[in-house]
SEDO-13903 format. One record per residue (C-alpha): x, z, y. Coordinates in steps of 0.1 Angstrom, whole numbers, plus 2048, in hexadecimal, padded with zeros to 3 digits. Each point is the difference from the previous one (the first is absolute). Layout:
% residues N
XZY ...
***
This chain:
% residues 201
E656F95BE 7EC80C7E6 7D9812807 8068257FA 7EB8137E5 7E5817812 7F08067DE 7F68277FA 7FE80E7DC 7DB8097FA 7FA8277FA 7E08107EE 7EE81C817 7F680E7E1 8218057EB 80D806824 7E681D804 80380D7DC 8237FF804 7FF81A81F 7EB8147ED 7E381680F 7FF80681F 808826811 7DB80C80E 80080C824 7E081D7FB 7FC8187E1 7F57F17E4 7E480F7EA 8128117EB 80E81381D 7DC80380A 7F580F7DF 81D818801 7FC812823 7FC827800 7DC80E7FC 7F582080A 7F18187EC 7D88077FE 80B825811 8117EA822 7DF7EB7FC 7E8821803 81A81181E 7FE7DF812 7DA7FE7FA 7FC82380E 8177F981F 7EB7E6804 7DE815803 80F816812 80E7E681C 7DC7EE800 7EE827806 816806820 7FC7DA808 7D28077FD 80682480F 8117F1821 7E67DD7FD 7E681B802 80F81781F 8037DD810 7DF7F87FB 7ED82080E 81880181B 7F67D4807 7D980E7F8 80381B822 8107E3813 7E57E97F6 7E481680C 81080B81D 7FE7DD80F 7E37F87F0 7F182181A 80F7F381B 7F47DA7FE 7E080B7F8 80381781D 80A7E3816 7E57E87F2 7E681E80B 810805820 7FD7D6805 7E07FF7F4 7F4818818 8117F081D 7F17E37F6 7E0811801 803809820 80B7E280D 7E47ED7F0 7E881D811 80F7FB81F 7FD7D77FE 7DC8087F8 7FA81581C 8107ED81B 7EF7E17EC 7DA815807 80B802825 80A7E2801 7E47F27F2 7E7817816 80E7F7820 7FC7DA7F3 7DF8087F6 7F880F824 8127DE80E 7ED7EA7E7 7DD81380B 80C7FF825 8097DB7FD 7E17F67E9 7EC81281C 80E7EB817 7FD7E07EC 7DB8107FE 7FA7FF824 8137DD802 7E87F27E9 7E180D80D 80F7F3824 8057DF7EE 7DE7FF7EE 7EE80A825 8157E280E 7F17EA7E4 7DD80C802 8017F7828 80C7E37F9 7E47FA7E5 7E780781C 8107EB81A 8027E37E8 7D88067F4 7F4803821 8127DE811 7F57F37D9 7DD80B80C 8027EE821 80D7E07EE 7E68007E8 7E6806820 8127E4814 8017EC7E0 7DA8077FA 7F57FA81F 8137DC806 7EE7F87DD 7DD80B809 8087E8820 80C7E57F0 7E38027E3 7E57FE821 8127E580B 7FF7EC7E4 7D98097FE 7FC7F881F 8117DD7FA 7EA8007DF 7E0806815 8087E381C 80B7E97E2 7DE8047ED 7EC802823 8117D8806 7FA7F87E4 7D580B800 8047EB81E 8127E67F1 7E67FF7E8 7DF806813 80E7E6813 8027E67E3 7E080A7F3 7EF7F7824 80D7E17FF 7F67F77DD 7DF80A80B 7FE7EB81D 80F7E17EA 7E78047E8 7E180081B 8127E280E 7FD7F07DE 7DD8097FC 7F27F0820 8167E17F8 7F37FD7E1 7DA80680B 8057E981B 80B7E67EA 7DE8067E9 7ED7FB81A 8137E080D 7FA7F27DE 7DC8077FF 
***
């Protein structure tokens, strides 16, 4: 069995394409384009003026529409301003009102706040009566203590004169005492001594 040929002849695209030839276009070409119908300059000027004439009902109608959106336009513009003045107003009101029950208000707290600061008044003058009697209680038994304390140091200074005054008064006798017996010890002395003179002569 013998292998089986699978070789192709070889073919040039480009004889291939020149051989076809050129190739049928699908659009118009330009020469088709350069050959199309014209109009004349007098179609130009009747479509010009058709033109003008369509754009002047086309302004005329723009400008109908317009006044007519203009009236619209100030028509609500009247009634919102209307309804912002009508607002404001209420508000006015409504603030006055606040204000006045606010005044009230603040008048009867006024009354309440002098009615209650009168009474914190009294309260403190109560509480500053209170204090001052207390002040007076606590100077006079301060008073007494100071006279009890006074008087138990004026007795216990006399005492300790007193205890001064027997303490010197021994001791005067203490010494009177010694001195008497020096005294007598030096007589005694003397006579010994002027006995013994005389024993000698």
């Amino acid at each position: 069995m013998g292998k089986r040929d699978n070789r192709v002849a070889y073919m040039n695209p480009i004889a291939m394409a020149r051989a076809r030839g050129p190739a049928p276009s699908s659009g118009p070409s330009i020469q088709d384009y350069l050959s199309r119908p014209r109009p004349t300059w007098e179609e130009v000027k009747e479509q010009l003026e058709k033109k003008k004439k369509g754009s002047r009902i086309l302004a005329e109608f723009e400008d109908k529409m317009n006044k007519r959106w203009k009236k619209e336009l100030e028509k609500q513009r009247e009634k919102k301003l209307g309804e912002e003045s009508s607002s404001k107003k209420e508000k006015k009101r409504k603030l006055k009102k606040k204000l006045n029950r606010s005044s009230s208000s603040s008048s009867s707290s006024s009354t309440s706040d002098s009615s209650s600061s009168s009474a914190d008044s009294d309260k403190e003058e109560e509480k500053k009566q209170v204090k001052k009697k207390k002040r007076k209680h606590s100077s006079i038994h301060k008073s007494s203590e100071e006279s009890s304390s006074d008087s138990e140091s004026d007795e216990k200074d006399s005492a300790r004169k007193k205890k001064k005054k027997s303490k010197e008064d021994t001791n005067k006798g203490k010494d009177k005492a010694k001195k008497k017996k020096q005294k007598k010890h030096g007589r005694k002395k003397k006579k010994h001594s002027s006995s013994s003179f005389t024993d000698s002569d």
